[in-house]
N, C-alpha and C positions, 0 to 999 in steps of 0.2 A: 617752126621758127627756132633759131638759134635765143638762148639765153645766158645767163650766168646765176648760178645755184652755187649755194652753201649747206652742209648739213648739217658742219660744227663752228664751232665760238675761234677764234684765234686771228692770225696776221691775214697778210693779204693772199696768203698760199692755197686755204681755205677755200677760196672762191672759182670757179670750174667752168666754163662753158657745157652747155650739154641741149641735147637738142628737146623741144619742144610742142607739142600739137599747135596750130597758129588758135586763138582765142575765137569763143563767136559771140557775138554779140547779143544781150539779152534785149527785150523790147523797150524798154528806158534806157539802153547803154549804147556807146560809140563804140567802133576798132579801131585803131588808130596805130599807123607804122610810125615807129619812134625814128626819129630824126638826129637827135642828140640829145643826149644825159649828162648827169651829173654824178663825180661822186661826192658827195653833202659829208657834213659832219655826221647827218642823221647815220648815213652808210655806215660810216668807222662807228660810233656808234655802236650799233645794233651787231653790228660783223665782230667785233673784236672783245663785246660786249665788257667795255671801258665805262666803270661809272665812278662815280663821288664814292669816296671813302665810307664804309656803311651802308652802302645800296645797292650790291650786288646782286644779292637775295630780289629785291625790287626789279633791279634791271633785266633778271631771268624769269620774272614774274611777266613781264611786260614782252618780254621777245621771245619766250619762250622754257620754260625749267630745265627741259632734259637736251634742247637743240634747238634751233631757230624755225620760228613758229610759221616767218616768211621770207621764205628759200631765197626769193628773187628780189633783191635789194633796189636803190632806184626811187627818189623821192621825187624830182622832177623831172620836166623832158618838153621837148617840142615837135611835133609832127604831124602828120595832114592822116584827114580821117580817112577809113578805105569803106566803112560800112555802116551804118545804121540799125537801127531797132526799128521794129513797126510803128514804136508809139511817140518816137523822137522827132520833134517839129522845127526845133532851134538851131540844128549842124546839119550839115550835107556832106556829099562826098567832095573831097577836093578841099576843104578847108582845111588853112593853115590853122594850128591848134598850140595853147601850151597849155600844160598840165601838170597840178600838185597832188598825187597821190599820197606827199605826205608818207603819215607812219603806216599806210596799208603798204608801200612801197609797190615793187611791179616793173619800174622803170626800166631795170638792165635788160631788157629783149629787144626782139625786132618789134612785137606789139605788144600792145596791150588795149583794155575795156576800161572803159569810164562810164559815171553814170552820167549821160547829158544834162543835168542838173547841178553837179557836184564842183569839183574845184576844178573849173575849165573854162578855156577864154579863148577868143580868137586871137592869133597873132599878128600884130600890126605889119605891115609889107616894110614897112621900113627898120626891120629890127631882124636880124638873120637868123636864122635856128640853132648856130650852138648859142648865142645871146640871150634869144629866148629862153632855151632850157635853164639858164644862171640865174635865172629871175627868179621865184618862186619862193626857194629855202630860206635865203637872206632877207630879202626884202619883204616879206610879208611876217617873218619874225620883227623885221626892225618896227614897220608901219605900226604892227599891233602894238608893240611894247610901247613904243615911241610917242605914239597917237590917240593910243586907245588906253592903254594904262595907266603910261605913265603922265599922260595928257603935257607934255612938253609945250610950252609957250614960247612965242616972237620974244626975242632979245635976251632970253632966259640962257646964262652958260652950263654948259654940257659936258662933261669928260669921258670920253670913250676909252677904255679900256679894250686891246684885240683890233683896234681900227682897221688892220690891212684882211683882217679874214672878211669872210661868205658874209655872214652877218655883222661886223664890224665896219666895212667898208658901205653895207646897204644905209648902216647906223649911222656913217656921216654926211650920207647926203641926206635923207629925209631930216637926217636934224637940221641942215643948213635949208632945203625946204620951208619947212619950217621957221627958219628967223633966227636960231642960235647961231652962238657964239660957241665955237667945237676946238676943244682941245681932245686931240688925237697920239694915244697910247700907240707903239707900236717900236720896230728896230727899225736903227736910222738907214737898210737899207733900201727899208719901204717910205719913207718920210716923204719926197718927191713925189709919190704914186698919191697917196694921201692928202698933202697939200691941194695935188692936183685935183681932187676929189671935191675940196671946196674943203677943210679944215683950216683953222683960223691959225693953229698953233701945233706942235708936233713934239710931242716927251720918248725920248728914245730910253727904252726901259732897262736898256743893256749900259747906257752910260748916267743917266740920270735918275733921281728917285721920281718915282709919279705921285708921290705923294711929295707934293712942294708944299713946306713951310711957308703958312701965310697966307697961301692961295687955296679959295672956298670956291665950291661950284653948285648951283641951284641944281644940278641934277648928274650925278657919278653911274655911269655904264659900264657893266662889267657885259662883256659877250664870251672872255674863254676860262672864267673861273680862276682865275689870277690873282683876284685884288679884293683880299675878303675882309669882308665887315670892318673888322677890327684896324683894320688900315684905313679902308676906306671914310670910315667915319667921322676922321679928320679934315678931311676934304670938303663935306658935303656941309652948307650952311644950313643952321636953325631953320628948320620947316621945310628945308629941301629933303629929295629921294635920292635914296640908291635903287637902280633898276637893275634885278640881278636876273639877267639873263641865262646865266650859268654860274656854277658858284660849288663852295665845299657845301656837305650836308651839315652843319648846326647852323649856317647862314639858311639856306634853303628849310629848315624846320622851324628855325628859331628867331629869325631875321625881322621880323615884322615883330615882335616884343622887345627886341634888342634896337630896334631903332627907336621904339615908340617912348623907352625910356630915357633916351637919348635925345626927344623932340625933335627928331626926322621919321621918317618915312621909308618902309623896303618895300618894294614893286615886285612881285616874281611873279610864278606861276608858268602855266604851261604856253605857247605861243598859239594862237585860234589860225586855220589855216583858213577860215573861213572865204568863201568864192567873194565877196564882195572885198577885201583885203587884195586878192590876190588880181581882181580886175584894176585896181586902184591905184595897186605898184605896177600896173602891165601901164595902165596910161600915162604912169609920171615917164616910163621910159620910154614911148611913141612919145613923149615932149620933149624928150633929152632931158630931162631933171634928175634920171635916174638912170644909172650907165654900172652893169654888174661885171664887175673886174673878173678875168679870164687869166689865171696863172699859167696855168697847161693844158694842152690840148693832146687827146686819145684817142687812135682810131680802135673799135669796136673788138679788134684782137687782142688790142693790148688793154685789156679791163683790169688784169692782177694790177698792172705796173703804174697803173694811175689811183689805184688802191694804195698802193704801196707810198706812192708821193703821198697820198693825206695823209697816212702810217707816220710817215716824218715829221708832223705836227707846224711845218714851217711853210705851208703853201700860204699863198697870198690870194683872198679872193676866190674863186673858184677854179675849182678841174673840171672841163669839158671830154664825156666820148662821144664822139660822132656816131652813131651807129649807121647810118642810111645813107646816101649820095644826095644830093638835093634833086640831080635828076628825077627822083620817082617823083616829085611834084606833080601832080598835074597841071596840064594849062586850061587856059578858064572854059577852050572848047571839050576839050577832055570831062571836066565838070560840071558844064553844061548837059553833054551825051548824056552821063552818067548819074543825072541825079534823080534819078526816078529809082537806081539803083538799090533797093531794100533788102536788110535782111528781116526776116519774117520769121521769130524766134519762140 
């Protein structure tokens, strides 16, 4: 199988195609032909190894000391499985699939293995495979933080700080889901896109302060590490949170003592990719409640150049590469024939 490998830290030049054995499936694990990826924050990330001021040492602790610990980048993805384990009872051949491998990554290939247990869902017929693939990164970061941390409530106001990104743009819908009232951070050439998203109000960063004189909000959302503490704390009312998504390091070490003297509240912590999360935001979008904004789209060759665009720090929403045709789908007689099909590992 064709891939895309990294050996060393840097831009997007770093990253190589090179060719690969196709994967085989262990007896709890899927195969699965990748359809279409992403390239995530997590990528740039882990690839260029970009951290908070102070946490570099960390950041090569976590991806790797001497070089990157996993060659094949690739947090999310959507595509139909090819094979089976002996002991896998829940997928068959022929299912449409989307998949968050998350920080084990994996994704940039034609395949890859999952464990049929793990961060894996079927994909709703009504939702297409580069779509699918957008899902996962953002929306399952925002649902956690939004849901489950930072336990947001109906009628509660919100300020999203990064609105138009991966996870900014997941941020304001599950907050209007939810019942807020969402004031949305962003440049006013994204403001339309965002309005559109269901944002109540729209602060363009490049002409207006975001931190408006006057105006308090029960809960401050940082998603690109912009809007720290010390700004933000202005904003947030008595016994409300900051939810810091991302953020400098003395917010991230210190944040939670620094608000608590300040009687608010900091939210961080790591995002849980967990499979029930990530089933959750699959069905708000088989409802249309949740619709993952696609900046650019990549076909499978061009992997540096869609690297390269998140390099620029200015995409909106997600970058799609296609890897696969949709042709190789099967049809449901194809799936049928073929589902006796095991591999036996």
């Amino acid at each position: 199988m064709l891939a895309y490998s990294y050996t060393q830290y840097g831009s997007s030049d770093v990253i190589t195609q090179v060719a690969l054995p196709k994967p085989t499936p262990k007896p709890n694990e899927v195969l699965i032909r990748i359809f279409a990826t992403t390239v995530s924050d997590g990528d740039w990330r882990a690839r260029s190894l970009t951290m908070p001021k102070g946490l570099g040492l960390m950041g090569r602790l976590v991806f790797g000391l001497r070089g990157p610990r996993k060659p094949i980048l690739g947090t999310e993805f959507s595509g139909v499985i090819e094979a089976v384990g002996a002991n896998v009872a829940n997928y068959q051949i022929g299912d449409a699939v989307i998949g968050f491998p998350g920080a084990e990554f994996g994704a940039h290939a034609e395949f890859i293995t999952m464990p049929a247990d793990g961060k894996l869902t079927l994909k709703p017929d009504n939702i297409g495979f580069e779509h699918a693939a957008a899902i996962p990164f953002g929306a399952t970061t925002a649902y956690d933080f939004l849901v489950y941390k930072a336990k947001l409530q109906r009628g509660e106001t919100v300020l999203i700080n990064g609105a138009s990104g991966s996870v900014g743009s997941a941020c304001v819908q599950v907050a209007k889901h939810l019942g807020a009232h969402v004031t949305a951070v962003c440049s006013g050439k994204n403001a339309a896109m965002v309005l559109g998203l269901g944002a109540d109000h729209v602060i363009d960063y490049r002409t207006q302060d975001v931190i408006e004189t006057g105006t308090q909000y029960d809960m401050v959302v940082d998603t690109v590490g912009t809007l720290p503490w010390a700004q933000a704390k202005h904003a947030i009312k008595r016994g409300g949170k900051m939810v810091l998504i991302a953020g400098i390091t003395s917010d991230m070490l210190l944040g939670g003592i620094k608000a608590r003297l300040a009687g608010k509240k900091m939210v961080g912590g790591v995002a849980s990719g967990h499979r029930d999360i990530l089933e959750a935001v699959v069905k708000l979008a088989k409802q249309g409640v949740l619709q993952p904004v696609i900046d650019r789209s990549y076909a499978f060759d061009d992997m540096q150049a869609a690297h390269a665009h998140v390099d620029t720090g200015h995409k909106k929403g997600n970058v799609v590469v296609t890897v696969a045709s949709h042709s190789r789908a099967r049809s449901p007689i194809e799936k049928e024939r073929q589902s006796k099909d095991v591999i036996y590992a």
